[in-house]
C-alpha positions in Angstrom: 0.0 0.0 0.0 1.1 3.7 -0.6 1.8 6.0 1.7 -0.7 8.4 0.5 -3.2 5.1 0.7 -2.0 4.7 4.9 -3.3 8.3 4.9 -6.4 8.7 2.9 -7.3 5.6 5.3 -6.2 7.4 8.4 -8.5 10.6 7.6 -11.4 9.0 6.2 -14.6 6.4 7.3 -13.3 2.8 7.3 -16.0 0.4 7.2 -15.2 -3.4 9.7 -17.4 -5.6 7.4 -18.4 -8.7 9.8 -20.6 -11.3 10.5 -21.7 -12.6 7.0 -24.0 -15.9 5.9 -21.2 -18.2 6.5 -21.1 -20.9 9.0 -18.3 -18.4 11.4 -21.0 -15.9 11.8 -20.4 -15.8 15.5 -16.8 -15.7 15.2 -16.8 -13.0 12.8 -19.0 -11.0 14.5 -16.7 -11.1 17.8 -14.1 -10.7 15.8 -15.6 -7.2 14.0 -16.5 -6.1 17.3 -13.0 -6.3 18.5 -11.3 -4.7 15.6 -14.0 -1.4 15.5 -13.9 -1.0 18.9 -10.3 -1.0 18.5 -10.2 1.4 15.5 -12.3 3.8 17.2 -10.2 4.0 20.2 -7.3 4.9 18.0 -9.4 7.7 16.6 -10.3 6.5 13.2 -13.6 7.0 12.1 -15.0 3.7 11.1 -18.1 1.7 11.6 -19.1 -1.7 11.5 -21.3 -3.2 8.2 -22.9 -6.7 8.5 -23.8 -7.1 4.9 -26.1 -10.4 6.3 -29.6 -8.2 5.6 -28.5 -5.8 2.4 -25.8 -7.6 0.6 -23.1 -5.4 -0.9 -25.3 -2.6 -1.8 -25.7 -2.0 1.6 -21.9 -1.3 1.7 -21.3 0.7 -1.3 -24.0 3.1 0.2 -21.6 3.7 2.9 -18.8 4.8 0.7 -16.0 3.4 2.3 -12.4 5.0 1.9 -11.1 1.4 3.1 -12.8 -1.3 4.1 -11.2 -3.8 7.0 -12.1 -7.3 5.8 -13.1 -9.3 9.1 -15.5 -12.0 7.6 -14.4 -15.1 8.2 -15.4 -17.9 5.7 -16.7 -18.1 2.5 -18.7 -14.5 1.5 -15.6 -12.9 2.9 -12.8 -15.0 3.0 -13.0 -16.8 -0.5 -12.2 -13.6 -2.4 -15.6 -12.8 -3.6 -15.6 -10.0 -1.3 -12.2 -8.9 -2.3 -13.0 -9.0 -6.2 -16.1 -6.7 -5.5 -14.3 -4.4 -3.4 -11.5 -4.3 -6.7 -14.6 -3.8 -8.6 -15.7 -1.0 -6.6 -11.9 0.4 -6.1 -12.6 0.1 -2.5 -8.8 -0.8 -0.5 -9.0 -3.4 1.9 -7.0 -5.3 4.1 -5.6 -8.7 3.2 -5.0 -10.8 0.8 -6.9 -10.1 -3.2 -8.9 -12.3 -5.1 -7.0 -15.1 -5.9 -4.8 -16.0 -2.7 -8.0 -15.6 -1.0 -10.0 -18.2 -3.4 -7.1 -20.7 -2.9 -6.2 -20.1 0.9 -10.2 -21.2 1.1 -9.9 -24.0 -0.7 -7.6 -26.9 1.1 -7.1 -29.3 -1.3 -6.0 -26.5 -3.9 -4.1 -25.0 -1.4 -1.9 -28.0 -1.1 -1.5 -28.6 -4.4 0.2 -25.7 -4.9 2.5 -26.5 -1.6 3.2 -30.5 -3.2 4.2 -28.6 -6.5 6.6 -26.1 -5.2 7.8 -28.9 -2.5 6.4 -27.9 0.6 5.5 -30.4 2.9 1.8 -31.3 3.6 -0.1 -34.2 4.4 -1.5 -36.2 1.4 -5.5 -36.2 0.8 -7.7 -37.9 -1.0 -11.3 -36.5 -2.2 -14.2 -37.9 -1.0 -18.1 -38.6 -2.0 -20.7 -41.0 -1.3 -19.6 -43.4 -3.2 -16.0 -43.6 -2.0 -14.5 -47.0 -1.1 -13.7 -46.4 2.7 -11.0 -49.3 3.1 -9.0 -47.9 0.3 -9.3 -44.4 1.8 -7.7 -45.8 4.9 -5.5 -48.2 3.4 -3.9 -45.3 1.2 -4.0 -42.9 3.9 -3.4 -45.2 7.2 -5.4 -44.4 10.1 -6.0 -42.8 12.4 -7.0 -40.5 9.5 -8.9 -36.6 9.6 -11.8 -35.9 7.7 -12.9 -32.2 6.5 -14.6 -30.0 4.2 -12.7 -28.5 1.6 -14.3 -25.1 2.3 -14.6 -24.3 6.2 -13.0 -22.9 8.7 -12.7 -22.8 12.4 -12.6 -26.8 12.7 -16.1 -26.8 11.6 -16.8 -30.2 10.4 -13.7 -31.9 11.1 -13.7 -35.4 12.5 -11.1 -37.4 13.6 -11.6 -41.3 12.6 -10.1 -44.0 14.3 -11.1 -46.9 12.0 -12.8 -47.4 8.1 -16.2 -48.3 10.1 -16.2 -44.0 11.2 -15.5 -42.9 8.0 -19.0 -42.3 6.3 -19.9 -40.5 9.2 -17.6 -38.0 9.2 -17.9 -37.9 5.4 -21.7 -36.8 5.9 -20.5 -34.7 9.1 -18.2 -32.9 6.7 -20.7 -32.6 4.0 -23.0 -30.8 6.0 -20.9 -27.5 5.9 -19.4 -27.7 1.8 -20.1 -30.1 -1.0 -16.6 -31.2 -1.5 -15.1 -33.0 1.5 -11.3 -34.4 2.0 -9.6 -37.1 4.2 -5.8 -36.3 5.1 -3.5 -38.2 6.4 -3.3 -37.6 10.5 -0.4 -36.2 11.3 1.0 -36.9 15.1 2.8 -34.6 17.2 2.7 -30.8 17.9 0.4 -28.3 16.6 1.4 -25.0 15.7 0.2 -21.7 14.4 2.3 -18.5 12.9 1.0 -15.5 12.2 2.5 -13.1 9.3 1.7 -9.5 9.6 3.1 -7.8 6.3 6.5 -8.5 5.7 7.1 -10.4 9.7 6.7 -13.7 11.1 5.4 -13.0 14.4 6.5 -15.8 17.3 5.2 -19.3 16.9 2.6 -20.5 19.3 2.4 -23.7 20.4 -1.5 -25.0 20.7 -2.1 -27.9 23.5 -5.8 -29.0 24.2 -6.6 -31.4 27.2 -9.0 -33.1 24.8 -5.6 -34.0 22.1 -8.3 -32.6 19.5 -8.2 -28.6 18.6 -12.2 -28.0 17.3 -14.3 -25.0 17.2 -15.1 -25.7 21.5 -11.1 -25.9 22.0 -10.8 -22.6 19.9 -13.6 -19.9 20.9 -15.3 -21.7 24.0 -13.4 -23.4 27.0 -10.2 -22.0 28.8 -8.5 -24.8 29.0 -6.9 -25.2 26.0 -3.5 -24.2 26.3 -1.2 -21.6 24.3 2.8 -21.7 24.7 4.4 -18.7 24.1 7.6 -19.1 23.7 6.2 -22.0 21.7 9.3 -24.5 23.0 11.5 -25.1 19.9 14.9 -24.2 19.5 15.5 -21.1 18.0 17.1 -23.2 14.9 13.8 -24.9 14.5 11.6 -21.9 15.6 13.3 -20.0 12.3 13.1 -23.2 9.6 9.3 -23.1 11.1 9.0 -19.0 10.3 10.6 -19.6 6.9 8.3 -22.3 5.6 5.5 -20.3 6.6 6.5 -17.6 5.2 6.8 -19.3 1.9 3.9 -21.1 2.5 2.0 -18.0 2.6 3.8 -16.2 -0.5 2.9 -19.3 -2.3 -0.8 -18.7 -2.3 -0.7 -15.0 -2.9 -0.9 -14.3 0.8 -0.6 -10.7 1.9 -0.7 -8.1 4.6 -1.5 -10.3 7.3 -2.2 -13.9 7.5 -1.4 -17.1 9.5 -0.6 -20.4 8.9 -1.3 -23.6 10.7 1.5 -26.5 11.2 1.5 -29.7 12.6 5.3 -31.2 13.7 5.4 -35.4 13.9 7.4 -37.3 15.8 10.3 -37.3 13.9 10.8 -33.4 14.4 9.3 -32.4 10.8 6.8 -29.6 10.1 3.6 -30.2 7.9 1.7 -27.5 6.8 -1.7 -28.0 7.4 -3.9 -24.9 6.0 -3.4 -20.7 5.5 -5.6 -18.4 7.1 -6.5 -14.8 5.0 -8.7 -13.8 7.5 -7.5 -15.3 10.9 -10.2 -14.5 14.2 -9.8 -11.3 16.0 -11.6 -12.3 19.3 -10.4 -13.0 22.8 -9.4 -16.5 22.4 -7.4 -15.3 18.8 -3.9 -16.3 17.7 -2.7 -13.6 15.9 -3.3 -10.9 19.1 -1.6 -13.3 21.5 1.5 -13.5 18.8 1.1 -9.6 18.5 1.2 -9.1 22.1 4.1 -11.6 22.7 6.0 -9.1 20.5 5.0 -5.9 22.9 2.5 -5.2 20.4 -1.5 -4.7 22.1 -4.5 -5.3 20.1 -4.9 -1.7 18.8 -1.6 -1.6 17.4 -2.3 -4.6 15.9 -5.6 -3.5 14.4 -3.9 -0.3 13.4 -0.9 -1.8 11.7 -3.2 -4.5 10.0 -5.2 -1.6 8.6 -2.0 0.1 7.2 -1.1 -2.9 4.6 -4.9 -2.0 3.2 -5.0 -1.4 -0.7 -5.8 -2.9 -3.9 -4.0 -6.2 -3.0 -4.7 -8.5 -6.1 -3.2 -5.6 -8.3 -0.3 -5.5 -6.0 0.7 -8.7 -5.0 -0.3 -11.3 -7.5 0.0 -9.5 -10.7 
């Protein structure tokens, strides 16, 4: 983003857009809270837009000078937002249309990683129709199940033998018509969040229940967040630098995260990207942020400076 773009946003109405049709309402709608209240304290003028009742003429009514992106799933996190904002020459914050498309889509997502080398579990597509004890005998068990589409856990199942995996197919296909299985990957999870050009610290997630879901991420307290994550800083800074290219390899820009899983063997497998990662009280990104000295509104406020016409920028 310019510097004259930092400004124009700086002086003039920026709109949070939150909440949505998608199936992380609630979480976006924390989230938007969060980041306006934030924004206003920090004495921008900005206001909050739920575009659930009036759609995106609703927005364009408000004639936004920037518009800070903080719907999470698909309406706002699968670049159909960001392609009407381009369309409206409306700066935003995050990544443009197509790292956004892809970062939503999980099995295109690692396709991209396997052809540039990047490690990430193996997946096979799922239907109806599929033949369950090849699924598991390709992909060993146990094995994860997951729409293709969703975030936030939503969907995600855990199976322990062939018998489960129909089940969690139909679980899955409840939230997105394509579904994946992925081969379970045992050990550590991790999540690194990227705020323009900086890998912020690595946090090490550990829930009591072995199983990070939507309840482990926005509802109990006892799920557990190490900061410093644990790992040497030799293997804290190969972490930083495959998420970084990770990120860069899906068009990711001005802030993002990335999620990691490390086996038993000591090696990192990426796991999915994040273009709009959650804002609320239980968030990653503002507990990487604040590990760094930075508090919540210099985070919103620094988020909101990378805000332009991103899919002109960074994926021409």
């Amino acid at each position: 983003m310019s510097q004259n773009a930092t400004t124009h946003a700086a002086e003039h109405d920026v709109v949070v857009v939150y909440g949505g049709t998608s199936a992380e309402r609630e979480v976006s709608l924390k989230s938007g809270a969060a980041i306006l209240a934030a924004l206003q304290r920090s004495g921008v003028r900005a206001v909050g837009y739920d575009p659930y009742d009036r759609g995106l003429s609703g927005l364009e009514q408000l004639a936004p000078a920037t518009v800070f992106i903080a719907l999470h799933g698909r309406g706002g996190e699968d670049g159909s937002l960001q392609g009407a904002l381009e369309l409206l020459d409306i700066p935003y914050t995050g990544s443009g249309v197509l790292a956004s498309a892809l970062g939503m889509d999980k099995q295109r997502t690692k396709q991209v990683w396997q052809a540039l080398g990047l490690p990430t579990p193996e997946c096979i597509m799922l239907d109806a129709e599929s033949d369950w004890h090849a699924v598991a005998e390709t992909l060993g068990l146990p094995l994860i199940v997951k729409p293709v589409h969703e975030g936030s856990t939503l969907g995600i199942s855990i199976v322990d033998s062939v018998a489960e995996l129909a089940a969690a197919y139909q679980e899955a296909a409840r939230f997105d018509a394509r579904v994946m299985a992925e081969r379970f990957i045992q050990g550590d999870e991790y999540t690194v969040a990227l705020l323009g050009e900086r890998v912020l610290p690595a946090i090490r997630v550990e829930v009591p229940g072995g199983f990070y879901d939507y309840n482990a991420k926005y509802l109990t307290n006892t799920t557990q967040y190490h900061l410093p994550c644990g790992l040497s800083d030799a293997d804290e800074a190969e972490l930083a630098t495959l998420c970084q290219e990770a990120f860069r390899a899906v068009g990711g820009a001005g802030w993002g995260r990335v999620d990691v899983m490390r086996d038993a063997q000591g090696r990192f497998w990426l796991i999915e990207v994040n273009t709009v990662p959650g804002m609320t009280d239980h968030s990653l990104v503002p507990q990487a942020a604040a590990h760094t000295g930075m508090d919540f509104d210099q985070l919103v406020m620094e988020i909101l400076a990378t805000a332009g016409h991103t899919d002109r920028n960074a994926e021409a």
